[in-house]
TIRODO-816539 format. One line per field, with one value per residue (C-alpha): residue in three letters; z, x, y; residue number from 0. Coordinates in steps of 0.25 Angstrom, whole numbers, padded with zeros to 4 digits. Example, Ala and Ser with C-alpha at 12.3 -4.5 7.8 and 13.67 -1.06 7.14 Angstrom:
// residues 2
aa (ALA  SER)
up (0031  0029)
east (0049  0055)
north (-0018  -0004)
i (0  1)
***
This chain:
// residues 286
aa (UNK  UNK  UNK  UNK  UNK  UNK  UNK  UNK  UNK  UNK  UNK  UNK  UNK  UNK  UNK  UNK  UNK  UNK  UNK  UNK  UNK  UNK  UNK  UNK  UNK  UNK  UNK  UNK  UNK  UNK  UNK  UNK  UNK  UNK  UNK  UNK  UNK  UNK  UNK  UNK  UNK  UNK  UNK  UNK  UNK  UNK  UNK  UNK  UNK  UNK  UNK  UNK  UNK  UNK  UNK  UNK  UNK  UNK  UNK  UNK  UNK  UNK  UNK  UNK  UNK  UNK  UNK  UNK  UNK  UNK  UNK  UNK  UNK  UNK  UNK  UNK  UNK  UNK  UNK  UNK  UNK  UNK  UNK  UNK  UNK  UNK  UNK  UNK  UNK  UNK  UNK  UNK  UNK  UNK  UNK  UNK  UNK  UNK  UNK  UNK  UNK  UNK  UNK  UNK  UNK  UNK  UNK  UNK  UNK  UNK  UNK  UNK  UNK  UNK  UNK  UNK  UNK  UNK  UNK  UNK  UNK  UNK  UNK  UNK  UNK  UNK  UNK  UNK  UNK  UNK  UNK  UNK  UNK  UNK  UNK  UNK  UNK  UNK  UNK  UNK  UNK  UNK  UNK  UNK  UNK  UNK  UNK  UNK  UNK  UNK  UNK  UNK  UNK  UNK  UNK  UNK  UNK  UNK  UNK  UNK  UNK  UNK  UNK  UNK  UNK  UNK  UNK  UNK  UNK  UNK  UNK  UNK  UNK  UNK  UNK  UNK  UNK  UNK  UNK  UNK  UNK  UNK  UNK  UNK  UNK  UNK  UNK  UNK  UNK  UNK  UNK  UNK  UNK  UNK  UNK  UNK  UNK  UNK  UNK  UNK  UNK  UNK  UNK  UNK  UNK  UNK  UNK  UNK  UNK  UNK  UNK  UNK  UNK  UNK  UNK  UNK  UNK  UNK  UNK  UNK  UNK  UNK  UNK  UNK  UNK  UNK  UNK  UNK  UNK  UNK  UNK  UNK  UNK  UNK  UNK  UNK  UNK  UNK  UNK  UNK  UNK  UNK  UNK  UNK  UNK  UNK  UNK  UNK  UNK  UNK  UNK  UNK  UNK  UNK  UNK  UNK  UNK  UNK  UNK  UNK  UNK  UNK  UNK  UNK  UNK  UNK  UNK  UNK  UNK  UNK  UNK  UNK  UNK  UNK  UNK  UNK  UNK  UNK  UNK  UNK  UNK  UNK  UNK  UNK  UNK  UNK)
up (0055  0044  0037  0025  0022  0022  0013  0005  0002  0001  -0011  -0018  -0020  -0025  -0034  -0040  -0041  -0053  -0053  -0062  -0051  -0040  -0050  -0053  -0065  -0069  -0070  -0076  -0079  -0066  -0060  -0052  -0052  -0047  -0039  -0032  -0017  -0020  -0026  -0016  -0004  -0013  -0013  0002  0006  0011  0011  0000  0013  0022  0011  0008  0020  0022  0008  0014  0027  0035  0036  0050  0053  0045  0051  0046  0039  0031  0029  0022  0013  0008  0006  -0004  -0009  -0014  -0017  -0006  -0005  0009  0012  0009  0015  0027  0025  0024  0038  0043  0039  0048  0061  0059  0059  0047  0046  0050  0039  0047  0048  0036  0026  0024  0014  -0001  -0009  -0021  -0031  -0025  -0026  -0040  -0043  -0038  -0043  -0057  -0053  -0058  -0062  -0052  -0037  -0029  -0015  -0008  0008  0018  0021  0032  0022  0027  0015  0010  -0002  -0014  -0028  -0032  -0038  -0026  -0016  -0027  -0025  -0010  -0003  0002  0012  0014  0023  0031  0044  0056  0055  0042  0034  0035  0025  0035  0046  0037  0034  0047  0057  0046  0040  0035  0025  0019  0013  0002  -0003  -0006  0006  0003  -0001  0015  0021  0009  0010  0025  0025  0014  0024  0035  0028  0022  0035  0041  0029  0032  0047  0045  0036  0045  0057  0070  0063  0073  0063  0059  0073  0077  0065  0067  0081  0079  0068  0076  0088  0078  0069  0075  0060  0057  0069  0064  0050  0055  0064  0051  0047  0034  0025  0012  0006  -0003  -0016  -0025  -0022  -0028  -0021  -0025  -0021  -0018  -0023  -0022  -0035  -0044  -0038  -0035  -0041  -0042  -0040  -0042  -0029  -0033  -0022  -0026  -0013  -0011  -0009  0006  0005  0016  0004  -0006  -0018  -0019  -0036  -0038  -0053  -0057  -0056  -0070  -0075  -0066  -0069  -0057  -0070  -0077  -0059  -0058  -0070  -0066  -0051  -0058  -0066  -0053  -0047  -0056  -0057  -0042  -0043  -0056  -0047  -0034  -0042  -0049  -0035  -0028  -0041  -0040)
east (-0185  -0189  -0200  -0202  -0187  -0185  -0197  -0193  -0178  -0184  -0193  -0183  -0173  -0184  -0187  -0174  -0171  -0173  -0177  -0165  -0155  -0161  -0161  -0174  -0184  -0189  -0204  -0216  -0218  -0215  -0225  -0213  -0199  -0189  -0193  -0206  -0208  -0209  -0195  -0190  -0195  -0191  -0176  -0177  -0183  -0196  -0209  -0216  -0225  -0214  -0204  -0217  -0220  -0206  -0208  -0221  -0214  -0223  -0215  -0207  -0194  -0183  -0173  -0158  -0159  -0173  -0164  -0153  -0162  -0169  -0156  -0152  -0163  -0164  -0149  -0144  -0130  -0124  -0127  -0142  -0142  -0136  -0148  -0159  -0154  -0154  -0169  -0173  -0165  -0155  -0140  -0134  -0123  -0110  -0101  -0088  -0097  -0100  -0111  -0122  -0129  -0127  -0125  -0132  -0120  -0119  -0133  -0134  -0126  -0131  -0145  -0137  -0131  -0145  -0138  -0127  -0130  -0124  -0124  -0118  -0113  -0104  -0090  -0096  -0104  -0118  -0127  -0132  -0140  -0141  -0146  -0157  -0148  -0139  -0153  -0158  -0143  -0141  -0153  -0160  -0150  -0159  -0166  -0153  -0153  -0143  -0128  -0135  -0133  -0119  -0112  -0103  -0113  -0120  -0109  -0105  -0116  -0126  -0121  -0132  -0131  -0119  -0128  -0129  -0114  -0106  -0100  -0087  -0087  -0090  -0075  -0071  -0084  -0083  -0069  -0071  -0079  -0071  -0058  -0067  -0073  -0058  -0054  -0067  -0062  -0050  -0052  -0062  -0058  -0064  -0078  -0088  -0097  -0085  -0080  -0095  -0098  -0083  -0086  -0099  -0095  -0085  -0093  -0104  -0096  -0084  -0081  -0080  -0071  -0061  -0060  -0061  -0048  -0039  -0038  -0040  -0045  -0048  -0059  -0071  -0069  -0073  -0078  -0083  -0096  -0105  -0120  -0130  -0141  -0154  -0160  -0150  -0139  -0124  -0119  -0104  -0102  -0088  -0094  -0087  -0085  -0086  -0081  -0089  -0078  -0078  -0077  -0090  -0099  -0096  -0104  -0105  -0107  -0107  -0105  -0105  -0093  -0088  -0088  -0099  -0114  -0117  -0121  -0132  -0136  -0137  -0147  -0155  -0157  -0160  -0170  -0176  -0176  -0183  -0193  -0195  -0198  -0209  -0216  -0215  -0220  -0230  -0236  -0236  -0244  -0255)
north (0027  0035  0028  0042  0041  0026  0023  0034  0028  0015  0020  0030  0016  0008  0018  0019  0005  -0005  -0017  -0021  -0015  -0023  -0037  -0037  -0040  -0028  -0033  -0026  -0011  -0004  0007  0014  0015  0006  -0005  -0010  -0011  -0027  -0030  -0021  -0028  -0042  -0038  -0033  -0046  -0038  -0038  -0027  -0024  -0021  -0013  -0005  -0001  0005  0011  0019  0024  0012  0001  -0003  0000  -0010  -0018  -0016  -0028  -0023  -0012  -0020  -0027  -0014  -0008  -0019  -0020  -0003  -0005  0004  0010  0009  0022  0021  0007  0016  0028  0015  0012  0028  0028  0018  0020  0011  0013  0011  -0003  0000  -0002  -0007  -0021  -0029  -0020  -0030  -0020  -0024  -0011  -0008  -0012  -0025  -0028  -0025  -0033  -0044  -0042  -0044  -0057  -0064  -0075  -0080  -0081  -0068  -0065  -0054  -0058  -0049  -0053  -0060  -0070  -0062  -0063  -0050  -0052  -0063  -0063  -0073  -0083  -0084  -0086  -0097  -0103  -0102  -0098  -0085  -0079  -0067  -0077  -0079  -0072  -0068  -0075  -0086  -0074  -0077  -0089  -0093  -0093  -0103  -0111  -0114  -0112  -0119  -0130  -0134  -0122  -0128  -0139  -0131  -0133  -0148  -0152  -0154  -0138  -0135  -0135  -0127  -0118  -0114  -0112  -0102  -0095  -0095  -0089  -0079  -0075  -0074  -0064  -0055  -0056  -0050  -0041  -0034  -0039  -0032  -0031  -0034  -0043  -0051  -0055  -0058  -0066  -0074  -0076  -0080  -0092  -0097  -0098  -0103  -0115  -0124  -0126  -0110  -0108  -0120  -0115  -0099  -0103  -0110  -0094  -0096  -0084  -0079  -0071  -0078  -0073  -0084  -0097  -0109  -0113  -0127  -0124  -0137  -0131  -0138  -0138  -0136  -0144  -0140  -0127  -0122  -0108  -0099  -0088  -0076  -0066  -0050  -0041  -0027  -0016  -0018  -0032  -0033  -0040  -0050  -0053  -0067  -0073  -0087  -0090  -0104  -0111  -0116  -0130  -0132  -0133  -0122  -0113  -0121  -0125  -0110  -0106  -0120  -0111  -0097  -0105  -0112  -0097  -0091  -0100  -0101  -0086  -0087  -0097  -0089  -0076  -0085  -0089  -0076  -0071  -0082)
i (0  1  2  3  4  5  6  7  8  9  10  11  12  13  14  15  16  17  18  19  20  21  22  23  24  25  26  27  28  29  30  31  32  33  34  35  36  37  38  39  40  41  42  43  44  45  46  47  48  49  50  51  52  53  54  55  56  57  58  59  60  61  62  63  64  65  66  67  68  69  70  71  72  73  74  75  76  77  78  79  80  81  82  83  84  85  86  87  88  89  90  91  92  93  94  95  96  97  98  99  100  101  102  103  104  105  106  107  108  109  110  111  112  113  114  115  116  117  118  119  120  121  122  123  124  125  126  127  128  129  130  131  132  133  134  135  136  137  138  139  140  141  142  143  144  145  146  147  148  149  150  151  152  153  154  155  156  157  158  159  160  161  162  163  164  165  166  167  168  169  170  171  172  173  174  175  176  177  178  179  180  181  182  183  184  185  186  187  188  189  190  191  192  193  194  195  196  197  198  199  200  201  202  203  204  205  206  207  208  209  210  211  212  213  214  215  216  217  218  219  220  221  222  223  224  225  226  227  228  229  230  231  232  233  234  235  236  237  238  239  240  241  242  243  244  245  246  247  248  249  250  251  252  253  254  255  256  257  258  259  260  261  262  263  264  265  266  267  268  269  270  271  272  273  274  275  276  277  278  279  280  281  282  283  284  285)
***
């Protein structure tokens, strides 16, 4: 691992970057350029302490997924997402599997998207990274570890995670994952992670190897989604689907689906956001 190089790239990017381009406030008069160590290690879900130390060539050597989060978090391109990993001694992803790191177009615009919910997933339904109306709308999937990452996963091996949609939606929901899955698996048929995670799901759930063998497919593009939430009620979403050029990631809006009051349910959870963070700021400040 070299500590001097890696705190120097970590710095140079954080320099450079505004907190406009990342989504954020720009805040009081600034002492230095770009951004503080603080909002870095916030959008890496890091402590300050621990991104610090690797900033002053003294912190411990990062796991790959440390790494992931820092490269998002500085907007890296694949190729200094891949030069992040030389630094520390790992090998850099191979790019035949699914890319799991969100480039810096993506994720500017998603930092834009302050007003609808947005998601970013793999073609495999991992979750990558969310905006803050999508985490006040389904919950922090940072938090998700191992195969719950994964939508489907969810959906099938957790029921329980289904609660969070009308019942009658579920048939029409999972098979909607199932044929979606099945045109992933063809179009990249062979791919080690695809034919573990299949094998994996139907060994898993006896419902997701039912529906996995009607072959039916079709790729999610657009969907409409009704969200129980729990303190604003039911909200009917459109879930518009915009593939990367690869197609390995999707951006995933959901805008509110007309006729419906999901707008107005929406503003009502942007208000109840915000005013969770005043209080949260106003506490850690007293």
């Amino acid at each position: 691992m070299d500590r001097p190089e890696l705190a120097d790239f970590l710095r140079r990017r954080r320099e450079q970057l505004t907190p406009a381009e990342v989504g954020l406030p720009p805040g009081a008069r600034r002492r230095t350029p770009g951004l503080r160590r603080d909002e870095v290690a916030m959008l890496a879900g890091m402590s300050t302490d621990y991104y610090t130390r690797l900033e002053q060539s003294r912190g411990p050597r990062p796991s790959v997924q440390v790494l992931d989060a820092l490269a998002r978090a500085l907007r890296y391109s694949a190729d200094e997402r891949d030069h992040l990993y030389h630094l520390v001694g790992h090998p850099a992803p191979a790019h035949s599997r699914a890319d799991r790191h969100v480039g810096p177009g993506i994720m500017h615009l998603l930092a834009k998207l302050d007003d609808a919910p947005a998601t970013v997933i793999t073609d495999l339904g991992e979750s990558l990274v969310q905006n803050r109306m999508h985490t006040l709308l389904v919950g922090d999937n940072t938090l998700l570890r191992g195969w719950q990452r994964f939508y489907a996963y969810r959906w099938f091996v957790e029921p329980e995670s289904r609660s969070a949609f009308p019942q009658e939606d579920w048939d029409r929901l999972g098979r909607k994952h199932v044929a979606d899955l099945r045109a992933t698996a063809a179009r990249r048929a062979g791919d080690a992670d695809v034919t573990e995670y299949i094998a994996l799901m139907r060994s898993a759930s006896t419902e997701f190897a039912a529906l996995w063998d009607e072959h039916e497919v079709a790729v999610r593009l657009s969907d409409v989604k009704r969200i129980a939430h729990p303190e604003v009620g039911l909200i009917a979403c459109t879930c518009e689907t915009l593939l990367t050029p690869n197609a390995q990631q999707r951006l995933l809006v959901y805008l509110p689906l007309p006729g419906t009051d999901a707008a107005e349910r929406l503003d009502l959870l942007r208000v109840i956001g915000t005013q969770t963070l005043t209080a949260e700021a106003g506490h850690a400040s007293s």
